[in-house]
N, C-alpha and C positions, 0 to 999 in steps of 0.2 A: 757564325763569325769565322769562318772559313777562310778568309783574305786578310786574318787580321787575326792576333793571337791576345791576352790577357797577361802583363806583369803585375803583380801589386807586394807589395811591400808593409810592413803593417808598422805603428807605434802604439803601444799598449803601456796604457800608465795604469799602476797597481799600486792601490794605499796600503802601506805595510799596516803591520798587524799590533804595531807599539801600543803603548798606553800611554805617553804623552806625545806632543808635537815634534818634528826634527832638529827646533831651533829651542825650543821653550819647554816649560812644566806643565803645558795647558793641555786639557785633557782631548783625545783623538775620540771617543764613546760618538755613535751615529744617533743623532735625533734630540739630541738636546735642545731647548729654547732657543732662539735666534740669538746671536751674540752672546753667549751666557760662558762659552769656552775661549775666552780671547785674554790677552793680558799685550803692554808694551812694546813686545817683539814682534809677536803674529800680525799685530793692529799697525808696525811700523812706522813704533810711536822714536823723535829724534834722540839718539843718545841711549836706545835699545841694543844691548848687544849679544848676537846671538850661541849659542851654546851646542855644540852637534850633538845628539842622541846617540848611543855607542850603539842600541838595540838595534837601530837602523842602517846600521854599518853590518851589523853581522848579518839581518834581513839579507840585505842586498849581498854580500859576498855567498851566504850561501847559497841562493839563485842562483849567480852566476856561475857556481863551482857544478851548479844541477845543471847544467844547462853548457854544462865544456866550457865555457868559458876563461882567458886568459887573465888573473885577478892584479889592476894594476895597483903598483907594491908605494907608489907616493902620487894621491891623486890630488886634484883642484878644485873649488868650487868656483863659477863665473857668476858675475850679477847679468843676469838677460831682462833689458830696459825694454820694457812697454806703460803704457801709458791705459788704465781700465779700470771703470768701477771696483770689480772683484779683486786688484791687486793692489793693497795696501798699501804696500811701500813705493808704486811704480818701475819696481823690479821684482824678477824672481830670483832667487840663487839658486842654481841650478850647477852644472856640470858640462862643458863644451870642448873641451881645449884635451881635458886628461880623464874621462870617464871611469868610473870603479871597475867595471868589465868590460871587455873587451873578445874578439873574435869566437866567438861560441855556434852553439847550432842545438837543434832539436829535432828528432827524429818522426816523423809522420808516415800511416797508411795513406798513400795519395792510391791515385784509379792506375798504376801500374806499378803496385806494390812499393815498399819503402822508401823515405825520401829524404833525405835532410834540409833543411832549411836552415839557411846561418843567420848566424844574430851580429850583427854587425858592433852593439855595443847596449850595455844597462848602465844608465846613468842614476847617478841623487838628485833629486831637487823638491824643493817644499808644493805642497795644493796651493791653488788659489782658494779664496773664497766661493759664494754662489749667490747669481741674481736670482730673482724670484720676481718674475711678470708677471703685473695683473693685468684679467682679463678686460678686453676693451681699450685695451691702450691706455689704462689706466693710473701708468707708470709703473716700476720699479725697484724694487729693496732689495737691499744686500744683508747676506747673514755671512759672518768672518768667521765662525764658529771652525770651517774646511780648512779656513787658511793656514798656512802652515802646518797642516798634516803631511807625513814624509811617505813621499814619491819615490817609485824605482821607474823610470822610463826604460822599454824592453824595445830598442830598434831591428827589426827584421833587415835580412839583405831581400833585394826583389826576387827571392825565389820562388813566389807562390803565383800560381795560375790560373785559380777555379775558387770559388765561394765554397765547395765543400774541402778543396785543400785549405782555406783560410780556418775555416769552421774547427778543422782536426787539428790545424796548429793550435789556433787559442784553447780548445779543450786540453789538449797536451800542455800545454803553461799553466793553463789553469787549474789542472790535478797535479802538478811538479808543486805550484808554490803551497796547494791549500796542505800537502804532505807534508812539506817542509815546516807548516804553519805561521808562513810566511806573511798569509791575508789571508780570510774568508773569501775575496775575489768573485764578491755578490756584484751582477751587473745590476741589477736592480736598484743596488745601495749606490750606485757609483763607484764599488771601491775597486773595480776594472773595467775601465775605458779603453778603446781600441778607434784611433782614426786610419784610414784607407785610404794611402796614397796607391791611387792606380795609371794606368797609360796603356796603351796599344801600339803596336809595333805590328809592320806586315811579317804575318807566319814566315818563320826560317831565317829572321833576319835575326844578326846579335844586339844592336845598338836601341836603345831603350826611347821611348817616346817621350811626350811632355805628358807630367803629370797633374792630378789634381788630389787635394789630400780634402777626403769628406771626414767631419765630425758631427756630433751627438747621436752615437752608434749606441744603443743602450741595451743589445740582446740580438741573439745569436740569429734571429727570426730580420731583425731589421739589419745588420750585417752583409747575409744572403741578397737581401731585397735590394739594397743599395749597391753594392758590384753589382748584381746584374742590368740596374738602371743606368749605374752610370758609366759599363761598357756601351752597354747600348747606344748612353748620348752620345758617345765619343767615336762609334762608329758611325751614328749617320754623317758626323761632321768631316769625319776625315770622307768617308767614300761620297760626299758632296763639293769636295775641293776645299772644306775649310780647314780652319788649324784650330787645335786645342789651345784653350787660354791656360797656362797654370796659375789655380788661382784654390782656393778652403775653400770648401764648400758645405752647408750644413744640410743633413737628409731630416723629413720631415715623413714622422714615421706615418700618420696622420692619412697625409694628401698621398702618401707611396711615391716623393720626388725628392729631389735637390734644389736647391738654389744657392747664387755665390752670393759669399761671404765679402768675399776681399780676396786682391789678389794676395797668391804664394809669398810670404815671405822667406827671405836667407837669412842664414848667422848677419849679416852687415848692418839688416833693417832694426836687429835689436840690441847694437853697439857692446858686445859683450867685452867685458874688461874684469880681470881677475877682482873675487870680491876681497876685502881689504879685511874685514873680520874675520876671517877663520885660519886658521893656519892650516898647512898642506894638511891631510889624510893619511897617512902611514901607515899599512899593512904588511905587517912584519910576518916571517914565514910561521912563527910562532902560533901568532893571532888564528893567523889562516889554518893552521894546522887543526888549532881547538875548535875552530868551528866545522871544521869541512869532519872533525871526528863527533860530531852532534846531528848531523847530516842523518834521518831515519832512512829505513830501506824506501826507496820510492815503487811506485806501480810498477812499472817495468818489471823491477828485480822481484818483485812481490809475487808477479803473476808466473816468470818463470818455477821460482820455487812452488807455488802452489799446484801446477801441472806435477812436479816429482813428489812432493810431499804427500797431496792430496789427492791425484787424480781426476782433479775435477775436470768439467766440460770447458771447453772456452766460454762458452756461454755464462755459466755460472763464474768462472774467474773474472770475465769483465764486469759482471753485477757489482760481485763481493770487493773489488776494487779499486771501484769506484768512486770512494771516499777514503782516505785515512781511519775515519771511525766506524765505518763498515766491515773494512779488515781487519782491525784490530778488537771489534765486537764478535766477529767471527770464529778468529783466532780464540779470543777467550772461551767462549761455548768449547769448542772444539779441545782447546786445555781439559776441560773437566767432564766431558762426555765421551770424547775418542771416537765420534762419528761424523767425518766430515760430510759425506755426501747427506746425510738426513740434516746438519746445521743449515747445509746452506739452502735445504728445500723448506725450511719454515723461513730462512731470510728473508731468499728470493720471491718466494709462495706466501703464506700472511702476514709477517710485518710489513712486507710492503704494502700489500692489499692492506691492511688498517692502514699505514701511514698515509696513503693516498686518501680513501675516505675519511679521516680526518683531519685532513689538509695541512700534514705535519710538515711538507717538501722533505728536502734530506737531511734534517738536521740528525741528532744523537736520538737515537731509543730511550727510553724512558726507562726500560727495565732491565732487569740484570741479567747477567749470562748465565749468572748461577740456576735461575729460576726456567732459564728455557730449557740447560745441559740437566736439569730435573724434570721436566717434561718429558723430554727424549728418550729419559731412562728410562720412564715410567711406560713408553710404548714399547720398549722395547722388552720389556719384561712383563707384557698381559697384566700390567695394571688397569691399565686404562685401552679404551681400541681408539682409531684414528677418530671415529666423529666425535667421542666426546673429548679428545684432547683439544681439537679445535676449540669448542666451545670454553674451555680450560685456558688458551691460549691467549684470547680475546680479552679473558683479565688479566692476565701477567700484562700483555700489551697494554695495558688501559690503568691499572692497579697494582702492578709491579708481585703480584700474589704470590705465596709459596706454593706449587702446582700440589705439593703431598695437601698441605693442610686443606687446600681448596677442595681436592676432589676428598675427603674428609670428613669435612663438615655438610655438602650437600651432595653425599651418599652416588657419589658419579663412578665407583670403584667396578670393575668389570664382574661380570656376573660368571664365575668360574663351575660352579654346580653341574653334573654332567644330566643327573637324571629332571634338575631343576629347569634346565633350555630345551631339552625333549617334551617334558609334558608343555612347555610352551608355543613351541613348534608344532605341538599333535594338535593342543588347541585351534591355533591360528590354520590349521587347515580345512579343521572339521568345521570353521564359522567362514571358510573360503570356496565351498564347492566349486562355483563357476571357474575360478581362474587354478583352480587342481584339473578343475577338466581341461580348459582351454592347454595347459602346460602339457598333458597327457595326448593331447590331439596334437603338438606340434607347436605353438604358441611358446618362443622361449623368452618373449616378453612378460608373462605370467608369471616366469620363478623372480626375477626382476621385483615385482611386486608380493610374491607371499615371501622373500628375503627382506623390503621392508616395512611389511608386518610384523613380522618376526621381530624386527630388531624394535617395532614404536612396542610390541608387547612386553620385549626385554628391557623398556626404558631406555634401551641404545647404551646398556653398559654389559651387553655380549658382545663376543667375539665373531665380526662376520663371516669371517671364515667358518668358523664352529658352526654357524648356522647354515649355511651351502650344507658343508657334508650333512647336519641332520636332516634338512630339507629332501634332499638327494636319496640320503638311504628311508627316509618315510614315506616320499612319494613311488619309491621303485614298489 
């Protein structure tokens, strides 16, 4: 694409993380029965009248205050009229005219180093509902259950140029708000959506092309796939003499294409007119103050500290940071042990390895800090040697265990006796000729193996170190 450069612009709707609806009491919980969370309001039954959630005001301000953003201090809400099965009332109340935040930015590793990308503005507005197609053109049902679950709309400026700049913006929003605890921002649940308004423009030009804005983007994998398609369509068509239509268009993760929708609508096409139920928004320097002081440290600030506090690798700080409850489980171990670099190598090293084999994805550990900052201790003071704390490890992971009582009850204590791993060791060589000689002729794969003999004869509750030196001074 060399004659022709990539702008895209992103809109990312994020379902906060309330326990009831924006307008109502009806509960926001994912997976409930079809219609089973609806009441008057959401259903946009006549003579309903709606109610703001205050939870969802502070949601959204403290976004915006993560994110630079200017917080506006007496905002609006607008009815935006469409006409759809999934929207109950034939309107949404949304936010157009006077948005909650306003000119922000967020910082990204783009492909030549740091970047900012502005946020042009976060808005409120309620979910729609969801259709649900049967197969064969069998028709259509609707469950209202979404409706009225509370929306932050995050509008990007077109700063972004590349599917991996897209990719590391939405990761960066997406660990800002789950910090905040703002949403879980599962794409999978739906509760972060992101549509792709993209265009082309000839390289080196400033003046921005016609766009098209693709939706049903559901993971970071079909994201990628879709800007690269739908650069691609837009350049054969320009370097064919055509022109790009602007028009929605929905990717089909499927078939790996797009197809239109309908064309692009403007503010004009959905006659927004201030809504008549709500009274203005009013963010008083007060409000803002108490929330922007409830604001937790974010990644960013976490990982710098963690380099002076800790030491650690980048590598490891980007693991352990990765989560809110990853850093904050870390942090506790690390309270009650006082050894960072060994916490974060059973993090990063077996609970991961278990949580992947048993298909936990990221959510919270199961076990306590206390019981791993007692594992830790326990190696670190020749109770136990590394291979049997694994095996040790595996139940606290699994069983939440006390590591003393376990290794305890089924005798995993290390075997400290000096004269008791020498006649062990004399044994296992006098029933090992071949590989005593092989080790004696030059073979230093040999000690490799009578090291562990050694240790299946110690029941693997010696010290392998101990066992080299004995090895060493019986073989010399």
């Amino acid at each position: 694409m060399g004659e022709y450069e990539t702008v895209i612009g992103l809109e990312v709707h994020v379902e906060l993380a309330t326990k009831s609806k924006i307008f109502c009491g009806c509960s926001t919980a994912f997976g409930g029965e079809p219609n089973t969370h609806v009441c008057p309001v959401c259903l946009g039954m006549p003579g309903a009248l709606p109610v703001l959630n205050q939870k969802a005001v502070e949601y959204a301000v403290a976004v915006g205050l993560s994110a630079h953003c200017e917080i506006t201090r007496v905002s609006y809400f607008d009815r935006k009229n469409y006409f759809y099965p999934d929207n109950p009332q034939n309107y949404q109340i949304s936010q157009l005219y006077y948005p909650i935040c306003r000119n922000g930015y967020l910082e990204i590793e783009g492909e030549d180093g740091t970047k900012k990308i502005g946020i042009h503005e976060i808005h409120l507005e309620e979910d729609a509902g969801k259709l649900i197609h049967e197969e064969n053109g069998g028709g259509s049902r609707i469950d209202y259950n979404r409706s009225g679950v509370p929306l932050i709309e995050i509008v990007s400026e077109p700063d972004l140029a590349s599917a991996g700049e897209v990719i590391a913006y939405l990761e960066q929003l997406r660990v800002t708000i789950q910090y905040l605890g703002a949403s879980d921002c599962k794409l999978q649940e739906g509760s972060m959506r992101a549509d792709v308004n993209l265009s082309l423009r000839k390289a080196g030009e400033a003046g921005l092309g016609v766009r098209t804005e693709m939706k049903n983007l559901s993971s970071f994998r079909a994201i990628a796939q879709a800007i690269a398609h739908e650069a691609k369509r837009q350049e054969e068509i320009l370097s064919g003499g055509g022109r790009v239509v602007q028009e929605t268009r929905r990717w089909d993760e499927n078939e790996g294409c797009s197809y239109s929708m309908r064309s692009k609508e403007d503010a004009k096409d959905y006659r927004y007119f201030p809504e008549p139920d709500l009274p203005p928004l009013v963010v008083s320097d007060e409000w803002m103050e108490e929330i922007r002081g409830r604001i937790p440290e974010l990644r960013e600030e976490k990982k710098a500290r963690y380099r002076i506090e800790y030491g650690l690798s980048e590598y490891d700080i980007g693991i352990l940071t990765e989560s809110r409850q990853m850093a904050e489980f870390f942090e506790d171990t690390v309270s009650l042990c006082r050894r960072p670099k060994e916490t974060a190598n059973w993090l990063i090293g077996e609970a991961m390895r278990l949580r992947k084999e048993s298909g936990g994805g990221n959510g919270y550990f199961s076990f306590s800090p206390k019981h791993l900052a007692g594992l830790i201790r326990m190696v670190e003071a020749g109770e136990v040697n590394r291979t049997t704390a694994k095996v040790v490890f595996e139940q606290i992971f699994r069983q939440d265990v006390d590591p003393e009582v376990y290794v305890k009850e089924h005798g995993l204590g290390m075997t400290g006796d000096a004269e008791e791993l020498r006649e062990a060791v004399r044994q296992v060589l006098e029933q090992n000729p071949q590989p005593v000689a092989d080790y004696k002729g030059g073979k230093e794969k040999a000690f490799g193996f009578l090291v562990g003999q050694s240790m299946k004869a110690t029941k693997g509750k010696a010290d392998p170190g101990k066992i080299r030196e004995l090895l060493k001074d019986l073989l010399s």
